[in-house]
C-alpha positions in Angstrom: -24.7 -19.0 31.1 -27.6 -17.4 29.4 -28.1 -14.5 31.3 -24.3 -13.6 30.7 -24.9 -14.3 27.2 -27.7 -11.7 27.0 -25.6 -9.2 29.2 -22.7 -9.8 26.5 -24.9 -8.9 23.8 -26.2 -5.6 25.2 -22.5 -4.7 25.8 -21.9 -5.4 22.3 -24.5 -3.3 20.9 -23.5 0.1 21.1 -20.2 -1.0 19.1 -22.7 -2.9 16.8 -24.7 0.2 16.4 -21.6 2.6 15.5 -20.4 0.1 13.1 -23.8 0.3 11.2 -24.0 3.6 11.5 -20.6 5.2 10.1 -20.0 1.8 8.2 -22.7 -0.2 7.2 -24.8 2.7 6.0 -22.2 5.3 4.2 -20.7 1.2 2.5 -24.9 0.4 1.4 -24.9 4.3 0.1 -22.0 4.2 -2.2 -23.4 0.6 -3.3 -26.7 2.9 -4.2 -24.7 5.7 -5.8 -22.9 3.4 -8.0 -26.3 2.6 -9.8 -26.9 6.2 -10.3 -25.6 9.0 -12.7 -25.1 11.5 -9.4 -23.0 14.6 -10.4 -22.8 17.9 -9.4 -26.5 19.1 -10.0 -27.5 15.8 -8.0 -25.5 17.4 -5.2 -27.5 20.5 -4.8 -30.8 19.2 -6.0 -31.4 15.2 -5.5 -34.4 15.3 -7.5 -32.4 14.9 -10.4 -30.3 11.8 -9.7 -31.7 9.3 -11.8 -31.1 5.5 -10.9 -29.2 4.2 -14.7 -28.4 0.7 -13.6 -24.8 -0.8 -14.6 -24.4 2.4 -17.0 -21.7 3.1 -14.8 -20.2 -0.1 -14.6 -20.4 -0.8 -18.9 -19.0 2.7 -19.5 -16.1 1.7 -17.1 -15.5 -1.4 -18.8 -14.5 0.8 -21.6 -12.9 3.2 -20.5 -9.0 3.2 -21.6 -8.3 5.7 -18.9 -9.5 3.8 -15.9 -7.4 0.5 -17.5 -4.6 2.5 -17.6 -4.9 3.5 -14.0 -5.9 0.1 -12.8 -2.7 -1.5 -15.0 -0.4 1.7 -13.4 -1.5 0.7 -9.8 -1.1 -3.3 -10.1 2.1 -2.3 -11.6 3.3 -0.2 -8.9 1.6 -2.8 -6.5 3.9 -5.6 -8.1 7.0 -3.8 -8.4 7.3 -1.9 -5.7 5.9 -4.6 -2.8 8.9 -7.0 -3.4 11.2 -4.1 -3.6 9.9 -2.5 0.1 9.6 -6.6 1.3 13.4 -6.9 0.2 14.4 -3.9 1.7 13.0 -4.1 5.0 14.0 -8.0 5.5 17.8 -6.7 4.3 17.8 -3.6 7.0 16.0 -6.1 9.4 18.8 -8.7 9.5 21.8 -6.1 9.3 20.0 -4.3 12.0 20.2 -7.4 14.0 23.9 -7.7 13.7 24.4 -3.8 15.0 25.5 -3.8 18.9 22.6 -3.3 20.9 23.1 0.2 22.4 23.1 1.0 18.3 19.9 -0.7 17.4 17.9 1.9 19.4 19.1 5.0 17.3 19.2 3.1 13.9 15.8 1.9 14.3 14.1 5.0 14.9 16.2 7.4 12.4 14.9 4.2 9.4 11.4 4.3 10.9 11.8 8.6 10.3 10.1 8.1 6.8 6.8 6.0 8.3 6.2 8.5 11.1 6.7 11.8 8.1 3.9 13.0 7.1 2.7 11.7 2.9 2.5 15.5 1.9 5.9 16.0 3.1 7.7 13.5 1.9 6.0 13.6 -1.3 6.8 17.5 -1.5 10.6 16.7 -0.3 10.9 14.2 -3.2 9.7 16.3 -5.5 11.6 18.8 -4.9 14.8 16.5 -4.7 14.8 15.4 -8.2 12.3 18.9 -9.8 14.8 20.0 -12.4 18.5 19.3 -14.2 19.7 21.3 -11.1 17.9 19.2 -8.3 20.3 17.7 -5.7 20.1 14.4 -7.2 20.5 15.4 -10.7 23.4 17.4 -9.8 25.2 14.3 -8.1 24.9 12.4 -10.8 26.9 15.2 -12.8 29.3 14.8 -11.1 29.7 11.3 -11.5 29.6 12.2 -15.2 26.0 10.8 -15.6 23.5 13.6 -17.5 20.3 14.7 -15.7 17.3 12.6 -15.8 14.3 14.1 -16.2 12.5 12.7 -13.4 8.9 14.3 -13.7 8.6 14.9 -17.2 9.4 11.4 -19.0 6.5 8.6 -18.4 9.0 5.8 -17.6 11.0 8.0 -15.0 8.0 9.7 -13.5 6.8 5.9 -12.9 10.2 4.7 -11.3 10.1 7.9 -9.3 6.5 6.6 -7.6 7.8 3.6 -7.1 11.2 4.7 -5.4 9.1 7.5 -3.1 6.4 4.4 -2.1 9.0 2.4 -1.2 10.8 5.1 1.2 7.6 6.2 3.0 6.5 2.7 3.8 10.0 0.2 4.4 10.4 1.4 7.9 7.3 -0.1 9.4 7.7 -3.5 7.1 11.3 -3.6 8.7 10.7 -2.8 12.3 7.5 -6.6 12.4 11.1 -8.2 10.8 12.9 -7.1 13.2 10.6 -7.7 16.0 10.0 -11.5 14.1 13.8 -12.2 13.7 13.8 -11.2 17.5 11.7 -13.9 18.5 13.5 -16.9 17.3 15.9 -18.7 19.1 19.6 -18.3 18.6 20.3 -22.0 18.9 19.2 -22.4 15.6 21.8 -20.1 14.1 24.5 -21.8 16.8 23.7 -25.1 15.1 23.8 -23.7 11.4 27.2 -22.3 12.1 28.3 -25.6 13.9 27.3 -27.3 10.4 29.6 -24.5 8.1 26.1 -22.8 6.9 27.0 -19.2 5.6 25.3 -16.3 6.6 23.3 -16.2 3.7 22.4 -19.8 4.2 21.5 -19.2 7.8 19.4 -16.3 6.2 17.6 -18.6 3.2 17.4 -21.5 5.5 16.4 -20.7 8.7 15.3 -16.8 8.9 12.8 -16.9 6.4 11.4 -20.1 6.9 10.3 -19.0 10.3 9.6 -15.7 9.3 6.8 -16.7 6.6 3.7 -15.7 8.7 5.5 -12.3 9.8 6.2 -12.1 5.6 2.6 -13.0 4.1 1.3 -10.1 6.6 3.3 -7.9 5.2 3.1 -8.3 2.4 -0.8 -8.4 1.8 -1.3 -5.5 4.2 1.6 -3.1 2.2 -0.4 -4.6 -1.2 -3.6 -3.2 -0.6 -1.5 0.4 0.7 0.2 0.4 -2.5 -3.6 -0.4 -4.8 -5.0 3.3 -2.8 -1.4 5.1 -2.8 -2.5 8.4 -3.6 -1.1 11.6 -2.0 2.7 10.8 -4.0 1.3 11.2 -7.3 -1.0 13.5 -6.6 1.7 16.1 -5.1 4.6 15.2 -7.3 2.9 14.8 -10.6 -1.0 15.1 -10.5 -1.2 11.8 -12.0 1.2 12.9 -15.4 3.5 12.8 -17.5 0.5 11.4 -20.2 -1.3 9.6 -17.1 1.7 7.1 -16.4 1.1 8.2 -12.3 -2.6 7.9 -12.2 -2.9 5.6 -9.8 -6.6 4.1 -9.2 -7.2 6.3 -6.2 -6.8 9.2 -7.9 -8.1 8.3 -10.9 -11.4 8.1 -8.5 -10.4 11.3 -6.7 -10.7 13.1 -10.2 -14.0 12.0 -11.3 -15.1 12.2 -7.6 -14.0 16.0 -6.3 -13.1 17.9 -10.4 -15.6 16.9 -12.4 -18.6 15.5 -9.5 -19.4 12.0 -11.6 -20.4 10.7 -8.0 -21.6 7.7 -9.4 -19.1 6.8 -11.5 -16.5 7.4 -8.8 -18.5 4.8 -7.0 -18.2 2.1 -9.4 -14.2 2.9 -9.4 -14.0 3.0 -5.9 -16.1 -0.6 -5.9 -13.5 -2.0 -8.6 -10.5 -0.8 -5.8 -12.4 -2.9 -3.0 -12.5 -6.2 -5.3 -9.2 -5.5 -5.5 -8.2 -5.5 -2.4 -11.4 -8.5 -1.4 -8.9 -10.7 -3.7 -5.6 -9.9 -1.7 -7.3 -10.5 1.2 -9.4 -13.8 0.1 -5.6 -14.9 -1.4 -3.6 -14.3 2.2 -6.7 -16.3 4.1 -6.1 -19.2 1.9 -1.9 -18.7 2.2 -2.4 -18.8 6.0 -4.6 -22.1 5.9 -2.0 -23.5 3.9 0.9 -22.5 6.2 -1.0 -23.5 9.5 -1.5 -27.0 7.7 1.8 -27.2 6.7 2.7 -26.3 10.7 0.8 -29.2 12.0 2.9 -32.2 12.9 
């Protein structure tokens, strides 16, 4: 046993290495650079990085512009999860019901917005509800509805994030439902109809019950993807009208690649990765709980 032991280990360490090397060191730099005031000059000539301490993190404490990203990304993070979660359980159970030489063909044409590219959709989006005579706009004319301006109002440029997050991401969300909802076994929804349960009682009873696990991963993992969205503001609006689309991420991508604050891009990027610690630290404890509440 010992000798496989030590042959395990010298398997293991070329992974180990790699990990250090493209992980471990570039994750212990940006810790660094966070205690720094690295800008552009720093880039060019190092010699004039100077280590400030938690300057970065004190002047981010106060800063009403990275509050407002931070409150525009938990926002979009709380709104729009339960709205993707929703829709993909919804498509997942009607999806169910389709005849099985349909399910093929459905499922790929609602997986078509996962598998598009962010710049794409983001620019098709845009593009679908620009101006008063977008294609949107122009349908709700002619239901007698005026044009909304989409992009140029805060509270509609925020709704429109929302609504574009949601269609990129619901596809992949619906297709581990469906794949769940798969997996169970039909004499459970035999027996419910036996008892006069409704379909929507077979749904709230038994389908999402045994679909919690499949449920909590979702919707931790599409969390943290909706704390770093980024490319849908950034193409659609650049972060306006009046910052209501700066997201964290871009927030961070400003100060990072338009003005060079290096450093204090690092202390926002370290802010994002509590974050996301806390989503992950809450679905490790949800999982203990459900695995205790599993045993007999």
């Amino acid at each position: 046993m010992g000798w496989e032991r030590g042959t395990a280990r010298w398997f293991l360490l070329p992974a180990l290495a790699v990990l250090l090397i493209f992980r471990g060191v570039p994750l212990l730099g940006a810790v660094l650079i966070g205690f720094t005031d690295w800008d552009a000059y720093g880039a060019t000539d190092i010699g004039r990085v100077m280590i400030t301490g938690l300057e970065n993190y004190v002047r981010l404490s106060g800063d009403a512009d990275f509050w407002q990203a931070l409150r525009t990304a938990l926002l979009v993070t709380a709104i729009g999860v339960p709205m993707q979660i929703g829709l993909a359980l919804a498509l997942a159970r009607e999806l169910h019901e389709v005849v099985e030489w349909g399910q093929s063909t459905l499922r790929r044409t609602l997986f078509l917005p996962v598998v598009t590219t962010l710049v794409a959709g983001a620019l098709a989006w845009t593009h679908l509800l620009q101006s008063e005579r977008s294609l949107l706009n122009q349908g709700l004319a002619w239901l007698g509805w005026g044009p909304i301006p989409w992009w140029s109002d805060p509270a509609w440029a925020f709704w429109a994030l929302i609504v574009m997050a949601v269609w990129q991401g619901f596809g992949y969300n619906m297709v581990v439902f469906f794949m769940a909802r798969q997996g169970l076994d039909p004499h459970l929804y035999e027996q419910a109809k036996r008892e006069g349960a409704t379909p929507w009682q077979q749904f709230r009873q038994v389908t999402l019950p045994l679909l919690r696990r499949a449920v909590l991963f979702a919707g931790v993992v599409t969390a943290i993807g909706y704390l770093q969205i980024f490319t849908e503001p950034y193409v659609a609006t650049d972060g306006g009208p009046q910052g209501a689309t700066t997201t964290l991420v871009l927030y961070l991508y400003k100060h990072a690649f338009r003005y060079f604050r290096l450093g204090y891009a690092t202390a926002v990027a370290l802010a994002l990765f509590w974050c996301c610690l806390v989503l992950l630290l809450i679905r490790s404890r949800l999982r203990q709980e459900l695995a205790g509440n599993a045993r007999p």
